[in-house]
N, C-alpha and C positions, 0 to 999 in steps of 0.2 A: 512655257515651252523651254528646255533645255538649251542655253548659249549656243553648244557646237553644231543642234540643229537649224538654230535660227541663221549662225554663220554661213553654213552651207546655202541654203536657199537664198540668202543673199549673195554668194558668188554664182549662184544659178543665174540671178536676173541679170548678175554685173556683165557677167560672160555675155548674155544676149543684149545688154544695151553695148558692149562693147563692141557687135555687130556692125553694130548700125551710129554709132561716135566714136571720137578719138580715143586711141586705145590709153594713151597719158589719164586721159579724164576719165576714164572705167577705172582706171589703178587707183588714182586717187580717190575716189569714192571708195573704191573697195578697201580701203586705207584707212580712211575715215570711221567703216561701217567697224571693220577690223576692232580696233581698239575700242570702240564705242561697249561693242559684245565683250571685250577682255575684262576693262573696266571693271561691267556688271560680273563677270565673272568670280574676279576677286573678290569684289566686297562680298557674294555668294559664298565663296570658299571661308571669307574672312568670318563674317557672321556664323556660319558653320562651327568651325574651330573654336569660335567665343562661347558659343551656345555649348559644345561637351565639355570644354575647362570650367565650365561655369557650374554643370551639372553633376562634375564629378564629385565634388562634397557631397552632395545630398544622395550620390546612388550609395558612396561609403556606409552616411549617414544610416541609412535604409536600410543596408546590408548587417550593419552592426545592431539596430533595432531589431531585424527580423531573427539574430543570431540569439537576441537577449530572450527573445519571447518562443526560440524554441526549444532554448536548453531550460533544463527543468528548477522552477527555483527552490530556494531553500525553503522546506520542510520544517513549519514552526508549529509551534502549541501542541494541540490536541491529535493533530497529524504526525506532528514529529512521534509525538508518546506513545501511539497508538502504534508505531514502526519502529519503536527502539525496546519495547517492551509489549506484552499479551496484555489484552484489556482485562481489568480486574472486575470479576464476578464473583460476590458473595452474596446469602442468605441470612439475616439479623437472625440468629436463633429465637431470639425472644419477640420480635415484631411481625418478623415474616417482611419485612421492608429488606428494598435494597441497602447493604452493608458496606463503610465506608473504612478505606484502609488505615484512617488513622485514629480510627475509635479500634481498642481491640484490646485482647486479655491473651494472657498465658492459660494454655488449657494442654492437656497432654503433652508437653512439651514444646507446643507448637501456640500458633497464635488462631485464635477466632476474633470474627468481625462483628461489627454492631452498629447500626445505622443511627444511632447516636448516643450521646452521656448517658442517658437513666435505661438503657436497657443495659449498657457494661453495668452500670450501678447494679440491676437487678438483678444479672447474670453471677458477677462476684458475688454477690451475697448468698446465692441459691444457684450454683452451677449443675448439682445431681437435675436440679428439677428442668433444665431445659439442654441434658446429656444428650439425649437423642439428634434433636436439633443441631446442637455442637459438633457432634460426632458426623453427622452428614456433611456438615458444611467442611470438615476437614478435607473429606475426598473433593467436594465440589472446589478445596482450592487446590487441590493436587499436593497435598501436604502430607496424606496417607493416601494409601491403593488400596484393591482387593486382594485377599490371597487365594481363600479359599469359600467354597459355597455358605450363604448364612443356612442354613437350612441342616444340609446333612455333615458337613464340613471336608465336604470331600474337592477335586481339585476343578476348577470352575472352566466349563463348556461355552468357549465365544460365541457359539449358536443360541445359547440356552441366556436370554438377556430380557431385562424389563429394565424401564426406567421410571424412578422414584425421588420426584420432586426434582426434577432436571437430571438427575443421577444416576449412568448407567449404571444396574447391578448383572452381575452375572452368575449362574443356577449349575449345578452337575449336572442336572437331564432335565426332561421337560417335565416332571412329575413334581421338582421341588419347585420347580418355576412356576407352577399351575395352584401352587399350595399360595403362593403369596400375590400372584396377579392380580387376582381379583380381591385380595382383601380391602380395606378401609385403608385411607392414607396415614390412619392414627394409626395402623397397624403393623402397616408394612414399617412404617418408623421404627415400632418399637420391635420387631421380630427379625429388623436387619442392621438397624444403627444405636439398638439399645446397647448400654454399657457392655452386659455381658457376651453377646453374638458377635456387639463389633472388637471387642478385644480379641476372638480369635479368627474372628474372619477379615481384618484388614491389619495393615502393617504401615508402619513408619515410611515414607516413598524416598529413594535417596537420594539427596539431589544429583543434577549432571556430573559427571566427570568423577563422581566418587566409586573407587573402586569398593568389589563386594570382596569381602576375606576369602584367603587363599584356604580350602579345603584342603585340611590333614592328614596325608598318607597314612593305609594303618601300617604299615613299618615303620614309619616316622613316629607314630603314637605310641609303640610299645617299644621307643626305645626308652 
């Protein structure tokens, strides 16, 4: 029960024994009862006051723990990589294995990948014989684009799309698209990433930020 109520209900009874005895000796009791209540009071407050000084380290504590576990932490290894750079995907021309970026060969000016020593080996030695394969995997690394249809060579239809070996290609209409959908995957290879279809139908890709050359006024040309 709360001090100030217990106080009260003792000056209730005091009042009525002070009825009926001397009103000195109702005082002094009420005197007595008085302080008795205050006493406990304080060491209640005292306690009190010890108890939040006491607890304020540890709400700190808590608050700085809770602050550390909601801000996000630093981003290592494979996470960090995976968000500071696109995940590298390539296709071993020669194994058909996944391709590691630091096995690799100069090829068109560009680099191809190889999932490990003895296929670069095999590659260098005999590069015609596995062009196709090389030539795809140049788009698969974004190293060349398309330009134009492999088929008629005309200018390529974003509706008109099949994909060969991960690889989207894209077709003039649906009649040159229809001519290689269904072919064999040996075929489609060699009728869209052979040496000679894919020198005119894909192009050098240029990287970001490179500007394309400024087109030649013809007044400017025939000066």
């Amino acid at each position: 029960m709360p001090p100030a109520v217990r106080t009260l209900r003792w000056g209730q009874k005091l009042r009525a024994l002070a009825e009926t005895i001397d009103g000195r000796q109702a005082m002094t009791l009420l005197t007595t009862k008085m302080e008795h209540v205050l006493m406990k009071s304080r060491m209640s407050w005292l306690a009190i006051l010890l108890g939040v000084v006491a607890s304020v380290p540890f709400v700190y504590a808590n608050d700085e723990k809770k602050d550390a576990t909601d801000k996000p932490g630093k981003v290592e290894g494979a996470e960090a990589k995976e968000k500071g750079e696109a995940e590298f995907k390539a296709t071993c021309p020669v194994s058909g294995s996944d391709a590691k970026k630091e096995n690799s060969s100069k090829y068109r000016d560009k680099e191809t990948y190889f999932c490990c020593e003895k296929c670069k080996a095999a590659f260098d030695a005999e590069p015609a014989k596995y062009s196709a394969k090389a030539n795809l995997q140049l788009v698969q690394t974004k190293q060349f684009r398309q330009t134009k249809c492999p088929v008629s060579g005309s200018k390529v239809n974003k509706e008109q799309t099949i994909k060969v070996s991960g690889v989207k290609v894209g077709f003039c209409c649906e009649k040159c698209k229809g001519s290689l959908e269904t072919a064999s995957k040996d075929d489609q290879l060699t009728k869209i990433f052979g040496d000679a279809v894919f020198t005119k139908s894909f192009a050098v890709k240029k990287a970001d930020g490179e500007k394309k050359p400024k087109k030649v006024e013809a007044s400017e040309s025939s000066k």
